[in-house]
Backbone as a printed PyTorch tensor [residue, N CA C, xyz], in Angstrom:
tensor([[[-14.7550, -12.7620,  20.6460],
         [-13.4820, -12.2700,  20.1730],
         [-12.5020, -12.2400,  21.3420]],

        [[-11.2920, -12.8270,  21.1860],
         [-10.3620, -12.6980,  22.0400],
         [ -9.9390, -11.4680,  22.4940]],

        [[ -9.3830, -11.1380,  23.9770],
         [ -9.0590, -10.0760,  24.3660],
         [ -7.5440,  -9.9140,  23.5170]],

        [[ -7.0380, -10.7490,  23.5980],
         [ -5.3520, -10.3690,  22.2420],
         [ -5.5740, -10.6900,  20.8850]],

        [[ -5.2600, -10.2290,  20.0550],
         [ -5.2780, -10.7050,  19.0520],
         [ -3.9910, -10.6020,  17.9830]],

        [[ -3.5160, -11.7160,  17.5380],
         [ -2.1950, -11.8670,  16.6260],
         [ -2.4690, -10.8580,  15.6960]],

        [[ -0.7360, -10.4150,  15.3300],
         [ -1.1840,  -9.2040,  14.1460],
         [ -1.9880,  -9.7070,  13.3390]],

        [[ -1.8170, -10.5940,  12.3380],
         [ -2.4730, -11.0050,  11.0440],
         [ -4.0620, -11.2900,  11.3500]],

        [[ -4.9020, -11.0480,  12.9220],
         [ -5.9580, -11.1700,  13.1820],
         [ -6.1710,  -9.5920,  13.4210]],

        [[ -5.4210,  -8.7110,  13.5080],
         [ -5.8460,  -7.2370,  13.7970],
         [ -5.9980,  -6.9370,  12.2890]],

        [[ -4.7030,  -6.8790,  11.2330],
         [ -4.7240,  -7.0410,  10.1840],
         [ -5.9040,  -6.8150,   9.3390]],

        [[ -6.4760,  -8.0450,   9.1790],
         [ -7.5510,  -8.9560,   8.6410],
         [ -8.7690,  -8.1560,   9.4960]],

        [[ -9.1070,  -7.6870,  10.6340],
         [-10.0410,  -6.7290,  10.7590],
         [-10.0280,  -5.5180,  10.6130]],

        [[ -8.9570,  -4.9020,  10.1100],
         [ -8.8190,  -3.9840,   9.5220],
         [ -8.7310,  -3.9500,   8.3290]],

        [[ -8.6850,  -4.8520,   7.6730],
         [ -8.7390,  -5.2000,   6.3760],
         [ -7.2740,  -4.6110,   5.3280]],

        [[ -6.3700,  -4.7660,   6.2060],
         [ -4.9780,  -4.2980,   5.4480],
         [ -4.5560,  -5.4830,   5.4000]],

        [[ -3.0340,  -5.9780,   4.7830],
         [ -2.5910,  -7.0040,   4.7800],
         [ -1.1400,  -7.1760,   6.0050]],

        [[ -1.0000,  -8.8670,   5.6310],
         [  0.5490,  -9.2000,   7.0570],
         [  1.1580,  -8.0970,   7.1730]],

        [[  2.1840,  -7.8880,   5.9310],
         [  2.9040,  -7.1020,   5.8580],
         [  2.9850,  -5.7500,   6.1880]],

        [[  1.6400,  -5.0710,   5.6690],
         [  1.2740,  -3.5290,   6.2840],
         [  0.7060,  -3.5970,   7.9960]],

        [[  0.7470,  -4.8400,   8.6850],
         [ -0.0660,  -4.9300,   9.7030],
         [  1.4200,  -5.1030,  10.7220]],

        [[  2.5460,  -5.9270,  10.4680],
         [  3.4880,  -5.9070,  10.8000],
         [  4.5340,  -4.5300,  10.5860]],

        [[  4.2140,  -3.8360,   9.8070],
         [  5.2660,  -2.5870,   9.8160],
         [  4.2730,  -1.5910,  10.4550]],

        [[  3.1540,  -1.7400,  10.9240],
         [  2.5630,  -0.5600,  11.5920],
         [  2.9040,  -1.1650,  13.5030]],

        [[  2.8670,  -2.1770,  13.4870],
         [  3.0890,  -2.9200,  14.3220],
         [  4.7340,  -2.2410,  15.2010]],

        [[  5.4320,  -2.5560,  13.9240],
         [  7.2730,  -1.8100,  14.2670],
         [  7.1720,  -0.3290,  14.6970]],

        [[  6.1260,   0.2180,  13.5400],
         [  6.2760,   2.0000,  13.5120],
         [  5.8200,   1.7370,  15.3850]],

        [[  4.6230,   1.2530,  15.9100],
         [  4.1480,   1.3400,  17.0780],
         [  5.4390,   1.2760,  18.3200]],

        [[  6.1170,   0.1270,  17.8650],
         [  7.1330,   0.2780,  18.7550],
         [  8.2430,   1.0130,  18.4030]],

        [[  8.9030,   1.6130,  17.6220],
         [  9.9120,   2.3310,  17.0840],
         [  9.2970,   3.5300,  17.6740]],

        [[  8.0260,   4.5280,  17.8860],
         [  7.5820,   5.5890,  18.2640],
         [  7.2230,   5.7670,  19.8160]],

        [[  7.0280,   4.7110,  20.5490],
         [  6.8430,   4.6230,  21.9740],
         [  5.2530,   4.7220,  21.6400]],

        [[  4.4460,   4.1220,  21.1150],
         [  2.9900,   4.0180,  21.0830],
         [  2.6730,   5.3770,  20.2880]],

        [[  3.2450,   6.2700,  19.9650],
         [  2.4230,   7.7110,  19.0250],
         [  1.7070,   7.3730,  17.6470]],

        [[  2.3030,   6.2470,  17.2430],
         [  1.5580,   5.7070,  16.1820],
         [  1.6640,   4.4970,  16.0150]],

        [[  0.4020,   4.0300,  14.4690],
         [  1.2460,   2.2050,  13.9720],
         [ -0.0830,   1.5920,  14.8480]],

        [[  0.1260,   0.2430,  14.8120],
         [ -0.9220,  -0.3410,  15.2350],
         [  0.0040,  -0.7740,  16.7310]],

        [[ -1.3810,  -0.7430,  17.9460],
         [ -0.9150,  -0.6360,  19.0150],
         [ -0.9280,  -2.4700,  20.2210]],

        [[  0.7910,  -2.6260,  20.0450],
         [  1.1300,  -4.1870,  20.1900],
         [  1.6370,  -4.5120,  21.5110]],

        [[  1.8020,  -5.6410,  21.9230],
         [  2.4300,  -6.1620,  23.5760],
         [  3.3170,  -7.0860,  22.9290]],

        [[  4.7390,  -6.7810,  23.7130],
         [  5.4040,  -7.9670,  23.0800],
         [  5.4790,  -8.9620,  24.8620]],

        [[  5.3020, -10.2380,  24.4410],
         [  4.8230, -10.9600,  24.8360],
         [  5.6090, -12.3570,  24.8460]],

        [[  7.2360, -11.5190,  25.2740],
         [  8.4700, -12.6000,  24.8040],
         [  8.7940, -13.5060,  23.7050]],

        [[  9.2170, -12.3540,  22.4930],
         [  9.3580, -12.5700,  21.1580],
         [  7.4510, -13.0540,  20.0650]],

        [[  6.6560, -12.5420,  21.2940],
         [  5.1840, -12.5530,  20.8180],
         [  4.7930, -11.4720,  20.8550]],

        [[  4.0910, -10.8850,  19.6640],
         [  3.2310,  -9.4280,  19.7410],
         [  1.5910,  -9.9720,  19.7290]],

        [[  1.2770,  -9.1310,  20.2360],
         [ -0.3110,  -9.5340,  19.9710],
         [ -1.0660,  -7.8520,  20.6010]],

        [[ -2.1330,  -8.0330,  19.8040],
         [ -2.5680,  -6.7330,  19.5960],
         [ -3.9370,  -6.6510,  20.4390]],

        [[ -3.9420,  -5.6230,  21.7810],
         [ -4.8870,  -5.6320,  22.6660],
         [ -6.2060,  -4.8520,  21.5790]],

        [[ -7.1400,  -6.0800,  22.1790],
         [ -8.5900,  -5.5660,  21.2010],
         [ -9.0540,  -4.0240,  21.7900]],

        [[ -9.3490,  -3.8560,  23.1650],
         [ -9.1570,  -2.6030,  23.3520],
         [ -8.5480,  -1.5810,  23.3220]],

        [[ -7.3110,  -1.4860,  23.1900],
         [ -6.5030,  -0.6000,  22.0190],
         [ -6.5650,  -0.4600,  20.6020]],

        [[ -7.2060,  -1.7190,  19.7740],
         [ -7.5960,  -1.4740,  18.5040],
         [ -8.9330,  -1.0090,  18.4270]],

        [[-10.0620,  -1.1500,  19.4250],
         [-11.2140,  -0.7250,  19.3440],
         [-11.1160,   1.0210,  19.6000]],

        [[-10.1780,   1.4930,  20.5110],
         [ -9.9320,   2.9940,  20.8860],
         [ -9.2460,   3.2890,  19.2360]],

        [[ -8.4990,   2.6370,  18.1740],
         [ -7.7860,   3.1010,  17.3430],
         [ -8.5290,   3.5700,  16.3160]],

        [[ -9.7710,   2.2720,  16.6290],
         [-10.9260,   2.6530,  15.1270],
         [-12.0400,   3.2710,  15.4920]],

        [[-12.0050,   3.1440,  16.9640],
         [-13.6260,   4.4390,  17.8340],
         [-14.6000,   3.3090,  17.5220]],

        [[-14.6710,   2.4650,  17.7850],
         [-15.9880,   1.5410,  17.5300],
         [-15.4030,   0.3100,  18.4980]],

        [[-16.4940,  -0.5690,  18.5590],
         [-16.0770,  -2.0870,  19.7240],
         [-16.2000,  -3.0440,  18.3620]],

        [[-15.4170,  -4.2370,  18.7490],
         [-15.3190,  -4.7570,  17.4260],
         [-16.2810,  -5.5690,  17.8220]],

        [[-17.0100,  -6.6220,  16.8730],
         [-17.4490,  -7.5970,  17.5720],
         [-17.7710,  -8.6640,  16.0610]],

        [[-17.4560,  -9.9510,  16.4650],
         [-17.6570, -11.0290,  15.2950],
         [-18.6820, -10.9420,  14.2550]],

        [[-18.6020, -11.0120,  13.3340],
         [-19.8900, -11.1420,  12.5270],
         [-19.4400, -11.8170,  11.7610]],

        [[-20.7050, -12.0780,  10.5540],
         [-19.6790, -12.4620,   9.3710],
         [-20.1600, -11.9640,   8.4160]],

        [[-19.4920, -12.0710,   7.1790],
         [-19.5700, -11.3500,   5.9670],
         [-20.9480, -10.9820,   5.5060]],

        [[-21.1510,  -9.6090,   4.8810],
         [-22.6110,  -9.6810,   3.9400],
         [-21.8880, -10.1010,   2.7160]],

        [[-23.3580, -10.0030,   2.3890],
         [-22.8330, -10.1850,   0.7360],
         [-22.0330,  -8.9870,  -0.1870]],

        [[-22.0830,  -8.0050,   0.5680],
         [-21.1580,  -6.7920,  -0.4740],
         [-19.9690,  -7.0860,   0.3490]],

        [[-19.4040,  -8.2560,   1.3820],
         [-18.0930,  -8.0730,   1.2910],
         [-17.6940,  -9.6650,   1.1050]],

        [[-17.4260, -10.2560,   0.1430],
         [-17.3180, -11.6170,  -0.6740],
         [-15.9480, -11.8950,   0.6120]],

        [[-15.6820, -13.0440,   0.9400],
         [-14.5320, -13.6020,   1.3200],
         [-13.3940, -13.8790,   0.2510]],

        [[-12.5270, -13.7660,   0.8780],
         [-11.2550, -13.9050,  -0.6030],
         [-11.5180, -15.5820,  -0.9090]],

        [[-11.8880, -16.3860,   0.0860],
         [-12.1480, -18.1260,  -0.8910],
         [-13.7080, -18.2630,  -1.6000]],

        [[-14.3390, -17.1760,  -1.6630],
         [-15.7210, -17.2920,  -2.4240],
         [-15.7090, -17.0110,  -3.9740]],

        [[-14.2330, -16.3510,  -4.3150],
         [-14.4830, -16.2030,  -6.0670],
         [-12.6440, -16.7700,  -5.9790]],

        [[-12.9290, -18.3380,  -6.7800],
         [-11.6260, -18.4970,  -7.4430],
         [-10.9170, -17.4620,  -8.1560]],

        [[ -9.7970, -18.0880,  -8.1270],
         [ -8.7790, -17.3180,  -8.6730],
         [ -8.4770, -17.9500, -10.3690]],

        [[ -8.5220, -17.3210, -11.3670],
         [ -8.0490, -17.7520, -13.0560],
         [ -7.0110, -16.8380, -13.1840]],

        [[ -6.1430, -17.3960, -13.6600],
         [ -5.2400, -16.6740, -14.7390],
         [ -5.6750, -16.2720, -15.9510]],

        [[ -5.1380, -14.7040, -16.3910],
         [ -5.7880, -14.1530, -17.5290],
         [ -5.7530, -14.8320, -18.6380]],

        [[ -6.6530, -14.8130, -19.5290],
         [ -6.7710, -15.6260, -20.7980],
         [ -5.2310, -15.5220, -21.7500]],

        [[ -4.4610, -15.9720, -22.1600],
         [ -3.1410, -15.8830, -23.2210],
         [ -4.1860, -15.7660, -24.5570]],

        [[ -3.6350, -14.7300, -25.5450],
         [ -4.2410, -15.3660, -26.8350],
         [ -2.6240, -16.3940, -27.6540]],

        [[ -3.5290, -16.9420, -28.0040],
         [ -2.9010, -18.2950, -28.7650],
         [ -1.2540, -17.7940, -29.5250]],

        [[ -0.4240, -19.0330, -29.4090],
         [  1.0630, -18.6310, -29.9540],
         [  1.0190, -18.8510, -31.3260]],

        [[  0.9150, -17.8030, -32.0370],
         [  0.9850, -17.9350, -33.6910],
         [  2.8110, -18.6990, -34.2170]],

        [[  2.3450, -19.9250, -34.2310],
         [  3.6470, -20.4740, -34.7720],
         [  3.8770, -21.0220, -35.7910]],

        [[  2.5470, -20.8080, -36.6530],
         [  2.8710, -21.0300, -38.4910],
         [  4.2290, -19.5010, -38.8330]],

        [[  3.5440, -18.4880, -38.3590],
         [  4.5040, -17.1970, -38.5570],
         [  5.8860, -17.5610, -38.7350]],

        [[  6.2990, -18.1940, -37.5070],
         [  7.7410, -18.8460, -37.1910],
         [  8.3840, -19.5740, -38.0840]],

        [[  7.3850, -20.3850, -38.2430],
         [  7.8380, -21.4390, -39.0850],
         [  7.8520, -21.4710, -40.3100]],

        [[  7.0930, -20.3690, -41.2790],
         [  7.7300, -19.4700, -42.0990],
         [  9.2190, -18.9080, -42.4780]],

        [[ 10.0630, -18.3290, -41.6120],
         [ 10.7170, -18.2840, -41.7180],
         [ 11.8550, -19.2100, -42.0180]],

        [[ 11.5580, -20.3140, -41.6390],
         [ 12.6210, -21.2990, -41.6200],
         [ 11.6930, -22.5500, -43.1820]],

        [[ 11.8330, -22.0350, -44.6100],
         [ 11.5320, -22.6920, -45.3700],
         [ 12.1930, -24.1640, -45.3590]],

        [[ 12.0820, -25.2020, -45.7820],
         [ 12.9810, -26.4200, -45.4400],
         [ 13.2110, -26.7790, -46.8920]],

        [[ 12.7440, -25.8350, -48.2650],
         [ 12.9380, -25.9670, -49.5890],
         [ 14.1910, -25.2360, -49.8180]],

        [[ 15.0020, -25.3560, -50.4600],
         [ 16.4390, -24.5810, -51.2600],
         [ 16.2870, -24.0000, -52.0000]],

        [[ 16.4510, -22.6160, -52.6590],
         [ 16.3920, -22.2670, -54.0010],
         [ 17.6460, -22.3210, -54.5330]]])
């Protein structure tokens, strides 16, 4: 594991997303380090010292990879929910094409 790591790699081991990883990122610098996830800017680069995230979570991180109770997000496709079917006899009911 790299000694820096890009937000979206602190992120992702913390298991929050970009967005919540980047505004903890701001809170960090908006507070002078009191909170937020703890970043170096690195001339218009942040990157997040692993030993400051290891002091954040009290543990040393170290690579592994997934068990099976934690699935990767590319191991179960993605479906869209089932539609039930467009009833369009109904519709077309309405519009008789006979005259009385």
């Amino acid at each position: 594991m790299p000694l820096l790591l890009t937000v979206e790699e602190a992120g992702a081991l913390l298991r929050i997303g970009r967005t919540k990883a980047y505004a903890m990122a701001r809170e960090w610098r908006e507070t002078d380090g009191r909170s937020g996830l703890p970043v170096i800017d690195l001339g218009h680069v942040l990157r997040v010292p692993r030993h400051a995230l290891e002091e954040m979570v009290g543990t040393e991180l170290v690579d592994k990879p997934l068990t099976e109770s934690e699935p990767s997000a590319d191991s179960q496709p993605r479906t869209r929910p089932k539609r039930s079917p467009i009833r369009t006899s109904d519709q077309l009911d309405l519009f008789d094409s006979t005259e009385d």
